[in-house]
KEKOL-259109 format. One record per residue (C-alpha): residue in one letter; residue number from 1; z, y, x. Coordinates in Angstrom, 2 decimals, padded with zeros to 5 digits. Example, Ala and Ser with C-alpha at 12.3 -4.5 7.8 and 13.67 -1.06 7.14 Angstrom:
2
<pt><code>A</code><pos>1</pos><up>007.80</up><north>-004.50</north><east>012.30</east></pt>
<pt><code>S</code><pos>2</pos><up>007.14</up><north>-001.06</north><east>013.67</east></pt>
This chain:
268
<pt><code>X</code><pos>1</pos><up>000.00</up><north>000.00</north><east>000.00</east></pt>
<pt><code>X</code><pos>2</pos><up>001.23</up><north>002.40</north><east>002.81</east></pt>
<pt><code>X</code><pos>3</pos><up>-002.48</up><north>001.79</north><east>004.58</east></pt>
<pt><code>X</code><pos>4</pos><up>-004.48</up><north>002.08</north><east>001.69</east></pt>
<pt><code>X</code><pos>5</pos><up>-002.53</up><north>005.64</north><east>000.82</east></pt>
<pt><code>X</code><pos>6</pos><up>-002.65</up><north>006.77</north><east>004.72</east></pt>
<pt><code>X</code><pos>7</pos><up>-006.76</up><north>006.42</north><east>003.88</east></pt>
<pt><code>X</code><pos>8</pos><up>-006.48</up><north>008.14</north><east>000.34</east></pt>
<pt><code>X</code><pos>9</pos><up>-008.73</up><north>005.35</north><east>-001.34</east></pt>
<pt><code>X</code><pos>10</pos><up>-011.43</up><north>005.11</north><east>001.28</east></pt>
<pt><code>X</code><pos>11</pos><up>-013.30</up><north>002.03</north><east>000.97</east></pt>
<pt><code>X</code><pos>12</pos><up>-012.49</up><north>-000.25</north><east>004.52</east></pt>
<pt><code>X</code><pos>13</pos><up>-014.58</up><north>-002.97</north><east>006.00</east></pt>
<pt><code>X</code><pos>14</pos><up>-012.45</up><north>-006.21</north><east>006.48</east></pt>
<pt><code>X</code><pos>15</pos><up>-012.40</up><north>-005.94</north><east>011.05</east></pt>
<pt><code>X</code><pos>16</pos><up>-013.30</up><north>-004.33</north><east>013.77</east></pt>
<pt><code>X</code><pos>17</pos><up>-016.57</up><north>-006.38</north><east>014.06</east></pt>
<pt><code>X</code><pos>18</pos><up>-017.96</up><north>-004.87</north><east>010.60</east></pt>
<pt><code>X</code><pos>19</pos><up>-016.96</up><north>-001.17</north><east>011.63</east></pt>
<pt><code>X</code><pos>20</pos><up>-019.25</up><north>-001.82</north><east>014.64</east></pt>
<pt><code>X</code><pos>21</pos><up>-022.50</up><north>-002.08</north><east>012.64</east></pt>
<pt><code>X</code><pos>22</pos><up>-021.29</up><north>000.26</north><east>009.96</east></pt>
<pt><code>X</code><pos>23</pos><up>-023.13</up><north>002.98</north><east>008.53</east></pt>
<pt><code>X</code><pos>24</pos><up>-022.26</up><north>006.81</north><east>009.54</east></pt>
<pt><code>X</code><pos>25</pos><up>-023.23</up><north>009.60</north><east>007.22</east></pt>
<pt><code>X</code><pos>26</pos><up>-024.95</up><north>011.86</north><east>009.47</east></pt>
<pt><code>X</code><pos>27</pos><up>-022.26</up><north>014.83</north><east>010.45</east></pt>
<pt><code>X</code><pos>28</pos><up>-020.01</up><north>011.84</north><east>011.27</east></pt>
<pt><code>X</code><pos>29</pos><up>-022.88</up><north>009.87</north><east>013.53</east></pt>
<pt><code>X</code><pos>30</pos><up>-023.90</up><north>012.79</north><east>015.05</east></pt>
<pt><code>X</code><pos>31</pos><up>-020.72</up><north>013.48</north><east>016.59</east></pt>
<pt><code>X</code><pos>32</pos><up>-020.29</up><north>009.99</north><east>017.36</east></pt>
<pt><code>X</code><pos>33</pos><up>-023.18</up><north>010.14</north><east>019.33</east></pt>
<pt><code>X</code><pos>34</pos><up>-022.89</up><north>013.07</north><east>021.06</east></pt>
<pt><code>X</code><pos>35</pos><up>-019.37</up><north>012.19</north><east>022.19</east></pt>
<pt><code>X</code><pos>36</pos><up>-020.98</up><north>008.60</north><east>023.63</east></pt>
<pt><code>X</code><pos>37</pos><up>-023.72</up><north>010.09</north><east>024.83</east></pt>
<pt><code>X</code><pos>38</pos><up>-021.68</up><north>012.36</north><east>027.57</east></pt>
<pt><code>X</code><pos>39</pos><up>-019.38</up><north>009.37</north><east>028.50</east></pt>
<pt><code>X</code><pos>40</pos><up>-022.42</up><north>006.97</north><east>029.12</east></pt>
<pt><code>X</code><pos>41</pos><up>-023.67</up><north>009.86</north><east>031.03</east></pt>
<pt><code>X</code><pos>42</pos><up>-020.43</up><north>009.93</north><east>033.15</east></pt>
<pt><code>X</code><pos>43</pos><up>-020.09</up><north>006.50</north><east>033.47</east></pt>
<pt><code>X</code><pos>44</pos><up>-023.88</up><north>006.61</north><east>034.97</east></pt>
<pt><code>X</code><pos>45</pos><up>-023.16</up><north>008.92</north><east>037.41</east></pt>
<pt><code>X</code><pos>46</pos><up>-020.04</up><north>007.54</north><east>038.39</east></pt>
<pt><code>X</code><pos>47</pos><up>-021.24</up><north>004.05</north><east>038.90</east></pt>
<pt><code>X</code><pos>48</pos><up>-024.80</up><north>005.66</north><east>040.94</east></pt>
<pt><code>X</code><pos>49</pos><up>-022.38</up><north>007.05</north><east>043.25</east></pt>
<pt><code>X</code><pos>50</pos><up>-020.34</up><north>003.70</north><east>043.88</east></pt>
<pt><code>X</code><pos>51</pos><up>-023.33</up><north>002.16</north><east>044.30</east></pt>
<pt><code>X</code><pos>52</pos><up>-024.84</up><north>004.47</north><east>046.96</east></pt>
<pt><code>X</code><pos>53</pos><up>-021.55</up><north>004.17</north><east>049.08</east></pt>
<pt><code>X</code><pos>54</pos><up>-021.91</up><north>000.08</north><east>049.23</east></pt>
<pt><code>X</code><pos>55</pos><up>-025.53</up><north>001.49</north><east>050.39</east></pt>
<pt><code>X</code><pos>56</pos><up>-024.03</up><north>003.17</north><east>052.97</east></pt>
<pt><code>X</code><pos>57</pos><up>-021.67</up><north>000.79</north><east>054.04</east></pt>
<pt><code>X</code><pos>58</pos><up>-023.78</up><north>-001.91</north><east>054.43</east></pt>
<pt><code>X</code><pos>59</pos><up>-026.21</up><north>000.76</north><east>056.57</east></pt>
<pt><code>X</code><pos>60</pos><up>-022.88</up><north>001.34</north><east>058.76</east></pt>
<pt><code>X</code><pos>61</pos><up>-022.95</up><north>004.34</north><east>057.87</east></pt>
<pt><code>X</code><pos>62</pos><up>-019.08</up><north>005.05</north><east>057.26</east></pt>
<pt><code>X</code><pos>63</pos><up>-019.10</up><north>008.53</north><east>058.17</east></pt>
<pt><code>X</code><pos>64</pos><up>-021.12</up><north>009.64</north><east>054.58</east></pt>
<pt><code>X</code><pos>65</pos><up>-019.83</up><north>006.86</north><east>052.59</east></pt>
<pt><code>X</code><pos>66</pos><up>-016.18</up><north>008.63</north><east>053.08</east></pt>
<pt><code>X</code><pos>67</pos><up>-017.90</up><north>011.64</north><east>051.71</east></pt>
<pt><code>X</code><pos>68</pos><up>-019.20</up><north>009.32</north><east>048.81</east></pt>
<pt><code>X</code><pos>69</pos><up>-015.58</up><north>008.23</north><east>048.31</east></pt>
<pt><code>X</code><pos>70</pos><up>-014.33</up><north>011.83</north><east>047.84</east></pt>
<pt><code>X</code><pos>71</pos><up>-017.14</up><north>012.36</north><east>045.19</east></pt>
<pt><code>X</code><pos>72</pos><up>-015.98</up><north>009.03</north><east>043.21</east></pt>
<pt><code>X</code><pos>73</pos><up>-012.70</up><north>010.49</north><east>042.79</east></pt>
<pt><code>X</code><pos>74</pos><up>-013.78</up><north>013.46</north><east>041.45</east></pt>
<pt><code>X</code><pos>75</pos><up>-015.87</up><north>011.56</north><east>038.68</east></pt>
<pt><code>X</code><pos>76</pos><up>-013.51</up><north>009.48</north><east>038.18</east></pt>
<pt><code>X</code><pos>77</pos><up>-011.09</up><north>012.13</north><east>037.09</east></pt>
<pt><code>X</code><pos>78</pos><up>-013.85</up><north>013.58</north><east>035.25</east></pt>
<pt><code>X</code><pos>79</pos><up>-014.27</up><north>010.22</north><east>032.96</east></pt>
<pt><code>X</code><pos>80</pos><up>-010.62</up><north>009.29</north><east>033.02</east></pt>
<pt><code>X</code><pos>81</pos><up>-010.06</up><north>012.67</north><east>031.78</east></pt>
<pt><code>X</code><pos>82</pos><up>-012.38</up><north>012.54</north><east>028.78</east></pt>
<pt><code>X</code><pos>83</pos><up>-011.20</up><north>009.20</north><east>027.82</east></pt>
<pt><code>X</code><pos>84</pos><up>-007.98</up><north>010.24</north><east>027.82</east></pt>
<pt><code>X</code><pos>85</pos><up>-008.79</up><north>013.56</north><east>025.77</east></pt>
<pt><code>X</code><pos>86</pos><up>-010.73</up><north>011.61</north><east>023.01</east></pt>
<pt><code>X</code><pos>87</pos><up>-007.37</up><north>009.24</north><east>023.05</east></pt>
<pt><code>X</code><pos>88</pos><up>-005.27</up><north>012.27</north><east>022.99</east></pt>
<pt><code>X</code><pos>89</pos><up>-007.46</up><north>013.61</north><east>020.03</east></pt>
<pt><code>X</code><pos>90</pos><up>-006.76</up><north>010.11</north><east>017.99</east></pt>
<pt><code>X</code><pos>91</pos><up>-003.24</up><north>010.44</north><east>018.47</east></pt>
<pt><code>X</code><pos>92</pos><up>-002.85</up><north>013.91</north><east>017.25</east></pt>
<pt><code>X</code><pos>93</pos><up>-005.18</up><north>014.00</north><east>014.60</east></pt>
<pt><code>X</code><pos>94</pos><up>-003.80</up><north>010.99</north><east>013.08</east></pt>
<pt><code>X</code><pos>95</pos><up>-000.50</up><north>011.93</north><east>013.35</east></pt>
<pt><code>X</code><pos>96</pos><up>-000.81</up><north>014.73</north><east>011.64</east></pt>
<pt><code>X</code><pos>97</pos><up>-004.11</up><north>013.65</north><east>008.60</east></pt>
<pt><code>X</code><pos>98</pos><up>-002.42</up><north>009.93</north><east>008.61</east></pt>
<pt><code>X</code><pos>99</pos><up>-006.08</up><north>008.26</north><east>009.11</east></pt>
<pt><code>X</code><pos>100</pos><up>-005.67</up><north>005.38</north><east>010.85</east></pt>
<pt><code>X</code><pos>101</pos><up>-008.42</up><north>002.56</north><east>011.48</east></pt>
<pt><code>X</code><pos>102</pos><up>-008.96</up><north>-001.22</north><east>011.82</east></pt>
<pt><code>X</code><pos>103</pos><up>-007.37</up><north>-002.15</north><east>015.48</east></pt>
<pt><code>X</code><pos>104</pos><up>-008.46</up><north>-005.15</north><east>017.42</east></pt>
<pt><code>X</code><pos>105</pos><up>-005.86</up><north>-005.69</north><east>020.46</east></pt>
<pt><code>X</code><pos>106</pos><up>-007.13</up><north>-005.49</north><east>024.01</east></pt>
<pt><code>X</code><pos>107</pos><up>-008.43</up><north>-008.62</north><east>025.81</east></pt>
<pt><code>X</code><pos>108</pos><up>-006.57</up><north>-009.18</north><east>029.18</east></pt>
<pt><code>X</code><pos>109</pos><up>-009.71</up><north>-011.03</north><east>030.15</east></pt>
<pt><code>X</code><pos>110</pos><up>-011.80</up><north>-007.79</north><east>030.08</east></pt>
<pt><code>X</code><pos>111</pos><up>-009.75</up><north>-006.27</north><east>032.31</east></pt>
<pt><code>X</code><pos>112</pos><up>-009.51</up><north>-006.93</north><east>036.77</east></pt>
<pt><code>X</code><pos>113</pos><up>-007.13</up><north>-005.50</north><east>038.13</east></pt>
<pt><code>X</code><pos>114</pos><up>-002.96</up><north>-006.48</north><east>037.82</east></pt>
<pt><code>X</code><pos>115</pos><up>-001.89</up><north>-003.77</north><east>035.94</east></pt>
<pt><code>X</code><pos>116</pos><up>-004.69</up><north>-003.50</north><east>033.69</east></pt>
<pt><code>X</code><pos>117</pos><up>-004.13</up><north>-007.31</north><east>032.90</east></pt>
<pt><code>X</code><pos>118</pos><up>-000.54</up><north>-006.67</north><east>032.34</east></pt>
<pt><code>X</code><pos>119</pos><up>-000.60</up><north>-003.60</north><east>029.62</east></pt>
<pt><code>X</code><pos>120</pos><up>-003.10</up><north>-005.59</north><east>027.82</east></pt>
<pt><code>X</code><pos>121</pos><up>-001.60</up><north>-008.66</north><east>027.75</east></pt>
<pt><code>X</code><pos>122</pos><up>001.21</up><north>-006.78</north><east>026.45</east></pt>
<pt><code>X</code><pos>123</pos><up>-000.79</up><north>-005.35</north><east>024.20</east></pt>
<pt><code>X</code><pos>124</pos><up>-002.66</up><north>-008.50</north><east>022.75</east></pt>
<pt><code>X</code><pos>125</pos><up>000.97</up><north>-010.30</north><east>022.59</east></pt>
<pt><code>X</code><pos>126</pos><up>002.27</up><north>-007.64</north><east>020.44</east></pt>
<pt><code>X</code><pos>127</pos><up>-000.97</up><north>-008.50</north><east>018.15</east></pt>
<pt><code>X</code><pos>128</pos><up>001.08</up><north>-011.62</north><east>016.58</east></pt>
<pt><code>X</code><pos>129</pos><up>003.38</up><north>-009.31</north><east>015.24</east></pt>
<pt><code>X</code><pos>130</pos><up>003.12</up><north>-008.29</north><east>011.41</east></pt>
<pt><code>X</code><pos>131</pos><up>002.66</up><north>-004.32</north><east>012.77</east></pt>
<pt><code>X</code><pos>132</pos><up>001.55</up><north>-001.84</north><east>010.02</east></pt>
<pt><code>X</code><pos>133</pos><up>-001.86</up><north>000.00</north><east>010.45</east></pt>
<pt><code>X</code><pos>134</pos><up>-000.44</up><north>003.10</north><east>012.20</east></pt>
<pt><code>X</code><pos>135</pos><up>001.61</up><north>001.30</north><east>014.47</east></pt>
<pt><code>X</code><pos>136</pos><up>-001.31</up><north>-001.25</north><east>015.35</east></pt>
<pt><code>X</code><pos>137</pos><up>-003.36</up><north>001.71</north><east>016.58</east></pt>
<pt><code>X</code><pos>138</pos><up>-000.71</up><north>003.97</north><east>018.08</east></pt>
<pt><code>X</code><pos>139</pos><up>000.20</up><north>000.76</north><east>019.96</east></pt>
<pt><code>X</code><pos>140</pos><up>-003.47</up><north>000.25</north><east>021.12</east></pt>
<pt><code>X</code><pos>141</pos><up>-004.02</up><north>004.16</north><east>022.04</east></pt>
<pt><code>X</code><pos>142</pos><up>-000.68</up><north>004.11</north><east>024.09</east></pt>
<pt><code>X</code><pos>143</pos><up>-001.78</up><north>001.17</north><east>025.62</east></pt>
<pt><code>X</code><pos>144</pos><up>-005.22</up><north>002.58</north><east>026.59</east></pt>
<pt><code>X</code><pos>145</pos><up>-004.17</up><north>005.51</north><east>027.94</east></pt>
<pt><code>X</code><pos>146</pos><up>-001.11</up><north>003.72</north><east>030.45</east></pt>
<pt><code>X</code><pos>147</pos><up>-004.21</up><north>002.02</north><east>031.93</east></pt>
<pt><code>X</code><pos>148</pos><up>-006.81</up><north>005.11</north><east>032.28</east></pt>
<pt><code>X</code><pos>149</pos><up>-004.00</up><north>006.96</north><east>033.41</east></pt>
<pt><code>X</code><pos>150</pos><up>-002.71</up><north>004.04</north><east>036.04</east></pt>
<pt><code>X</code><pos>151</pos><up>-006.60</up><north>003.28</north><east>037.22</east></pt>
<pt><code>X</code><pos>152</pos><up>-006.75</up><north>006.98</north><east>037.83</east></pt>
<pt><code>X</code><pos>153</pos><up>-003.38</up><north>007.28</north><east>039.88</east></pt>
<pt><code>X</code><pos>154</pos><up>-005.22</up><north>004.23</north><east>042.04</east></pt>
<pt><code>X</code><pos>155</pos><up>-008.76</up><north>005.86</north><east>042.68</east></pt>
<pt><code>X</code><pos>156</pos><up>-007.30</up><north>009.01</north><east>044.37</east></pt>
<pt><code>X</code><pos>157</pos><up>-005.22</up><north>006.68</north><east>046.67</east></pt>
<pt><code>X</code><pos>158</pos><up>-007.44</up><north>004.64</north><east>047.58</east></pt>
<pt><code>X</code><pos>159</pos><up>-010.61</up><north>007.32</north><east>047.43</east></pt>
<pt><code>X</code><pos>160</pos><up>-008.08</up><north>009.88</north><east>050.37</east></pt>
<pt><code>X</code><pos>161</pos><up>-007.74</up><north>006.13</north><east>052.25</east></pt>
<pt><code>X</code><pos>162</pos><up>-010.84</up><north>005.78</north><east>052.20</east></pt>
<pt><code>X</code><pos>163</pos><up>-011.66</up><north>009.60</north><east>053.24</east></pt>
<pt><code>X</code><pos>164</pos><up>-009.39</up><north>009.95</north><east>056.00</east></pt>
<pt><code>X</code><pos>165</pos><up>-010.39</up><north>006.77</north><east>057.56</east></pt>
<pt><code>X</code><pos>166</pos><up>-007.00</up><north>005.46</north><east>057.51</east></pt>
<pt><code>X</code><pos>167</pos><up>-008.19</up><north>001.72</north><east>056.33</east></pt>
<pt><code>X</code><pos>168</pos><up>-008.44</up><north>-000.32</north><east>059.31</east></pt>
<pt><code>X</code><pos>169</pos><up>-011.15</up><north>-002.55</north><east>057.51</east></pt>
<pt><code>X</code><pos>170</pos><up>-013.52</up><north>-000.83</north><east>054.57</east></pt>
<pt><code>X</code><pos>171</pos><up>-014.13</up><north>-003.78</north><east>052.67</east></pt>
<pt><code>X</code><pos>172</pos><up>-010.90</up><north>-003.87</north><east>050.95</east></pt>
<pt><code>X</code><pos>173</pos><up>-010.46</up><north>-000.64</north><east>049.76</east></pt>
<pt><code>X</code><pos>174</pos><up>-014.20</up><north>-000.62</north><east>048.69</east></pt>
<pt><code>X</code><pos>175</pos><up>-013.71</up><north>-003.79</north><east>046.56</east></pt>
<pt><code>X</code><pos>176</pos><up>-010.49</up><north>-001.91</north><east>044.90</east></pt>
<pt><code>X</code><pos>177</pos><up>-012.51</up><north>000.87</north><east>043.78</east></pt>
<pt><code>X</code><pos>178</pos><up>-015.38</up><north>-001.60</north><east>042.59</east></pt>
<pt><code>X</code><pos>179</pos><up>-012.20</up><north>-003.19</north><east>040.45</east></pt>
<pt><code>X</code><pos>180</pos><up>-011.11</up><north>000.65</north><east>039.24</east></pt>
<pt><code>X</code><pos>181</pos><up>-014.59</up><north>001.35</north><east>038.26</east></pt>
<pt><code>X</code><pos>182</pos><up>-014.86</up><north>-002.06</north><east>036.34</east></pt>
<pt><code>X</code><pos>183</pos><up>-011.59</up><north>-001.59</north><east>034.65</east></pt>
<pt><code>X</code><pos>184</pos><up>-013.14</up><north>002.19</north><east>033.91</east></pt>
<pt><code>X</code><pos>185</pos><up>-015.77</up><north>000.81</north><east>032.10</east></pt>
<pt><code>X</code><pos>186</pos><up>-013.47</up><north>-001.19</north><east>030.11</east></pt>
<pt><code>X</code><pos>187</pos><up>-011.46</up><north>001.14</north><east>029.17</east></pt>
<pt><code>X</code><pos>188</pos><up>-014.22</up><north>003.15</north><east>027.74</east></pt>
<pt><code>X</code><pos>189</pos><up>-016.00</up><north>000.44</north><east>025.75</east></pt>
<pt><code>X</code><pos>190</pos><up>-012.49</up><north>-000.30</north><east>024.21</east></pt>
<pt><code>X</code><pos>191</pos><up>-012.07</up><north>003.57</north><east>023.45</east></pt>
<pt><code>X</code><pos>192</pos><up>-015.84</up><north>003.33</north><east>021.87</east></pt>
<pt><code>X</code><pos>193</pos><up>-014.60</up><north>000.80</north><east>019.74</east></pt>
<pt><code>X</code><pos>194</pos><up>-011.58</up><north>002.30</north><east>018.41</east></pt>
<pt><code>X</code><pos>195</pos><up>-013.64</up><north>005.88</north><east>017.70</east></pt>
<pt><code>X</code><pos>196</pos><up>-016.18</up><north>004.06</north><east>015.89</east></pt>
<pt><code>X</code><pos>197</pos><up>-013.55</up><north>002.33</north><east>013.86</east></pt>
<pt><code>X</code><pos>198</pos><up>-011.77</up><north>005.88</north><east>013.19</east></pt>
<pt><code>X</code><pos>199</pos><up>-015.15</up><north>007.46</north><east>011.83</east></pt>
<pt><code>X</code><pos>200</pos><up>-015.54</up><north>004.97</north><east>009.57</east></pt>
<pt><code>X</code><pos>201</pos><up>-012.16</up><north>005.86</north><east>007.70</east></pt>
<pt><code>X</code><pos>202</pos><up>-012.53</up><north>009.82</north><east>008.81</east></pt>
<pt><code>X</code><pos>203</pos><up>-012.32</up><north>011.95</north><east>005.68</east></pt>
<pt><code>X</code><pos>204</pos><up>-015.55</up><north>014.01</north><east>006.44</east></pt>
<pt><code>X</code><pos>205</pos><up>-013.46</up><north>017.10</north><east>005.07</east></pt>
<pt><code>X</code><pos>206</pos><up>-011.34</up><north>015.95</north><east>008.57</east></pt>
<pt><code>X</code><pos>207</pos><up>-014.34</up><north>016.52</north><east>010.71</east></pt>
<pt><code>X</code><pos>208</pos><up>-014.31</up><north>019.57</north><east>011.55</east></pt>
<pt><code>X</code><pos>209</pos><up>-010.53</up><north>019.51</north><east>013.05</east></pt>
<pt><code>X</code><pos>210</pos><up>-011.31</up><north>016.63</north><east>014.65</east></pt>
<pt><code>X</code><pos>211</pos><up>-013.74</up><north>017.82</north><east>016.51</east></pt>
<pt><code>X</code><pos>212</pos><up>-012.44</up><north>020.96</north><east>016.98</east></pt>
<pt><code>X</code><pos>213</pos><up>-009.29</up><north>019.03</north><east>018.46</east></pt>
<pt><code>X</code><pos>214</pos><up>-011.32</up><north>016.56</north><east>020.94</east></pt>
<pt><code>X</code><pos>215</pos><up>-012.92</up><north>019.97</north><east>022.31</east></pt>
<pt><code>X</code><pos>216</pos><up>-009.74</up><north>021.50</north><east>023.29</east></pt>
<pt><code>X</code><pos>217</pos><up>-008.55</up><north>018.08</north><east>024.61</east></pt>
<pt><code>X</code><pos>218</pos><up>-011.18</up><north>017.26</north><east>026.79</east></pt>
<pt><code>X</code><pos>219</pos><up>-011.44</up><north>019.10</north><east>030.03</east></pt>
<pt><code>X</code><pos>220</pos><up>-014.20</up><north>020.81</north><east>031.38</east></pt>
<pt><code>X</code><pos>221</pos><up>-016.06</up><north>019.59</north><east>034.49</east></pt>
<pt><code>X</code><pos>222</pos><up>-015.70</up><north>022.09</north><east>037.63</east></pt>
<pt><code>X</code><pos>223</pos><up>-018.88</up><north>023.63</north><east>038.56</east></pt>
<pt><code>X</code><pos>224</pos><up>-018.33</up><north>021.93</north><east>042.00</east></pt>
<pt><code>X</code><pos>225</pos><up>-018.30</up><north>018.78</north><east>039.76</east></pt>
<pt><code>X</code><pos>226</pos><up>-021.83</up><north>020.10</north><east>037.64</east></pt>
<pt><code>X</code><pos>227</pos><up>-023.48</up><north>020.18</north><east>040.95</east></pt>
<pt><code>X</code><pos>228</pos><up>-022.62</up><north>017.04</north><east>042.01</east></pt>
<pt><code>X</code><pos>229</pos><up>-023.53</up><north>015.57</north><east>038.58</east></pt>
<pt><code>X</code><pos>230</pos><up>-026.80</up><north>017.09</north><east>038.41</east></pt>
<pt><code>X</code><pos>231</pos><up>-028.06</up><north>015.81</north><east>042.11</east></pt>
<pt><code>X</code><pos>232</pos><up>-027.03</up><north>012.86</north><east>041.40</east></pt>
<pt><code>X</code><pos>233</pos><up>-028.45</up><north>012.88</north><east>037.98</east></pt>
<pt><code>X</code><pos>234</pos><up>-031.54</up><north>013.92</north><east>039.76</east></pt>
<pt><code>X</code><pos>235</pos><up>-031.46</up><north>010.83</north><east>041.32</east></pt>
<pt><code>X</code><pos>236</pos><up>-031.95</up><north>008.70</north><east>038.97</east></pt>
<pt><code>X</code><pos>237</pos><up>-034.33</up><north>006.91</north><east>036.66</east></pt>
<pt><code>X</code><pos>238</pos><up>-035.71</up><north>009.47</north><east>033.14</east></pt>
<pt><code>X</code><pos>239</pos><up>-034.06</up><north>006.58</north><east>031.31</east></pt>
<pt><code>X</code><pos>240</pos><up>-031.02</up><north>006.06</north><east>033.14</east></pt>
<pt><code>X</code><pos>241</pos><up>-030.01</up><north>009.87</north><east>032.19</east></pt>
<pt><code>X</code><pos>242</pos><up>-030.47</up><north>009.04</north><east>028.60</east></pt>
<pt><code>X</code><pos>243</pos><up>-027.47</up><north>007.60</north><east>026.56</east></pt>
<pt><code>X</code><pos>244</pos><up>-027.43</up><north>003.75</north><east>026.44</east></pt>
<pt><code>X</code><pos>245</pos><up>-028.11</up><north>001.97</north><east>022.94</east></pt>
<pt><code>X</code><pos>246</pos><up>-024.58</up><north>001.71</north><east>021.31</east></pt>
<pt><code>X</code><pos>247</pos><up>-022.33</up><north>-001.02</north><east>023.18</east></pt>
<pt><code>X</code><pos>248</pos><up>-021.96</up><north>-004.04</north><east>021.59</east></pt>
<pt><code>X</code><pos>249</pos><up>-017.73</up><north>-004.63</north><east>022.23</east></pt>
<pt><code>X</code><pos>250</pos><up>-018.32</up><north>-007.06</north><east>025.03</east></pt>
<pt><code>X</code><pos>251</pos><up>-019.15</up><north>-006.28</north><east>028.66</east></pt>
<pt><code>X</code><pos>252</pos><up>-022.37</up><north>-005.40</north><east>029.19</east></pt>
<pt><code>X</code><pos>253</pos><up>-024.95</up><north>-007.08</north><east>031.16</east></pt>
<pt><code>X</code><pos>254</pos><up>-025.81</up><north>-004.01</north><east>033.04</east></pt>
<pt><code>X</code><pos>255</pos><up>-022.35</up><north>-003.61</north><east>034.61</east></pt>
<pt><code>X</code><pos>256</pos><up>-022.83</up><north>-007.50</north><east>035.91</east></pt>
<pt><code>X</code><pos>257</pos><up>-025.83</up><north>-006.73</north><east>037.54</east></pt>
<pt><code>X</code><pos>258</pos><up>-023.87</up><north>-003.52</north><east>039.90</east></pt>
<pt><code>X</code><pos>259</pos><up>-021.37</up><north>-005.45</north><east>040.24</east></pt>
<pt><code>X</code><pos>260</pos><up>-023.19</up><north>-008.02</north><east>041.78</east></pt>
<pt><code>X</code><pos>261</pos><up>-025.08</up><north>-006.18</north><east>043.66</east></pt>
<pt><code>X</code><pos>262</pos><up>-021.69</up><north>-004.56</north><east>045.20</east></pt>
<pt><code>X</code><pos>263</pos><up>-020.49</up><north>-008.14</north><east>045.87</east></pt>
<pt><code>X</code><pos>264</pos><up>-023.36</up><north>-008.42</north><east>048.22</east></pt>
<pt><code>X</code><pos>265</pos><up>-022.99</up><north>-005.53</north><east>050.13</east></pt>
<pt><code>X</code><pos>266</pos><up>-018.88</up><north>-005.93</north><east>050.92</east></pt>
<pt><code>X</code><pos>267</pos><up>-019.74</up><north>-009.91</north><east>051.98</east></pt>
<pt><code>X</code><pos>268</pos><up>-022.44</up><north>-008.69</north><east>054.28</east></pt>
């Protein structure tokens, strides 16, 4: 009763699954877009870069691939901080409207590194529990954000290692920023998820402060950080710089293939 007056009578779909291929009314889907579009965009950028320092490395060329590191902690931040602004956003806006969505638990599975595992094995455990709606989803953002926030704690430490040359071998730290950047990725399909799951209950007359809050909660990008982007961008394939097809809420093929590919290069 409490869930279905929290939504005011708005019609939900049975799981997570069926939000995924809902339909959007267009003010709602446009947003949802847009919003996707500029993480995928960050996420491309961020994972060109990691890419271009295993290039680098396995040149043995060190000396640029520190600079490389020092640039993948900057976009790191960048995502990190959007995902956790869009989280933020959730939070607040449900808090105060009382919308709250279908909630799927994280999958420890999806996850790399220890910590990661840990929060969302907590997180899936908690699952079993009876929870009501809001406390489902307040439960998943909280989780979320503990491991955006922890995975971006990591990057700096091991990006200024990295840097200052203090590793005595580069393969390590180089394979823990391939695991930050994988649990990254993660983290933003599973935020994906949850926003397309929160549109499809949204109130449309609850759009407009919605986006008016993720606005003010996400930060801006330096313009050290817009230069970077954009020679990076420039870079890259026309179609690489154009938002992926929606994510399907598994990990995507794509990601596999750099990840690979970044196996390679610390083994050689």
């Amino acid at each position: 009763m409490e869930d279905a007056i929290a939504n005011r009578g708005l019609r939900r779909t049975a799981s997570v699954q069926e939000d995924w291929v809902a339909w959007l009314p267009e003010e709602k889907d446009h947003l949802f877009d847009a919003t996707l579009n500029d993480l995928e965009i960050c996420y491309s950028i961020l994972s060109v870069t990691l890419d271009d320092a295993f290039d680098l490395c396995r040149q043995g060329k060190l000396a640029p691939a520190r600079e490389q590191a020092r640039m993948f902690a900057d976009l790191f931040d960048r995502l990190a901080g959007r995902l956790r602004g869009i989280l933020r956003s959730l939070y607040e806006h449900s808090r105060q409207f009382g919308t709250f969505p279908n909630t799927a638990p994280l999958r420890p599975g999806f996850f790399r590194s220890d910590r990661a595992q840990q929060v969302a094995r907590a997180n899936n455990l908690l699952s079993v529990v009876r929870f009501r709606a809001r406390t489902r989803f307040f439960r998943k953002l909280g989780a979320l954000e503990e491991i955006v926030a922890g995975l971006q704690r990591e990057a700096r430490e091991i990006a200024l290692e990295i840097a200052e040359g203090l590793a005595i071998s580069w393969q390590k730290p180089w394979r823990g920023l391939e695991v930050l950047d994988y649990d990254l990725n993660t983290s933003l399909r599973e935020t994906t998820i949850v926003l397309k799951s929160f549109f499809c209950v949204l109130p449309i007359e609850e759009l407009p402060a919605f986006r008016q809050r993720v606005a003010s909660l996400t930060p801006r990008a330096s313009s050290n950080q817009n230069r970077r982007a954009a020679q990076i961008l420039a870079k890259m394939e026309p179609a690489c710089r154009k938002a992926a097809a929606k994510p399907l809420p598994e990990r995507t093929a794509g990601h596999a293939t750099l990840r690979k590919r970044r196996d390679e290069s610390t083994r050689a």
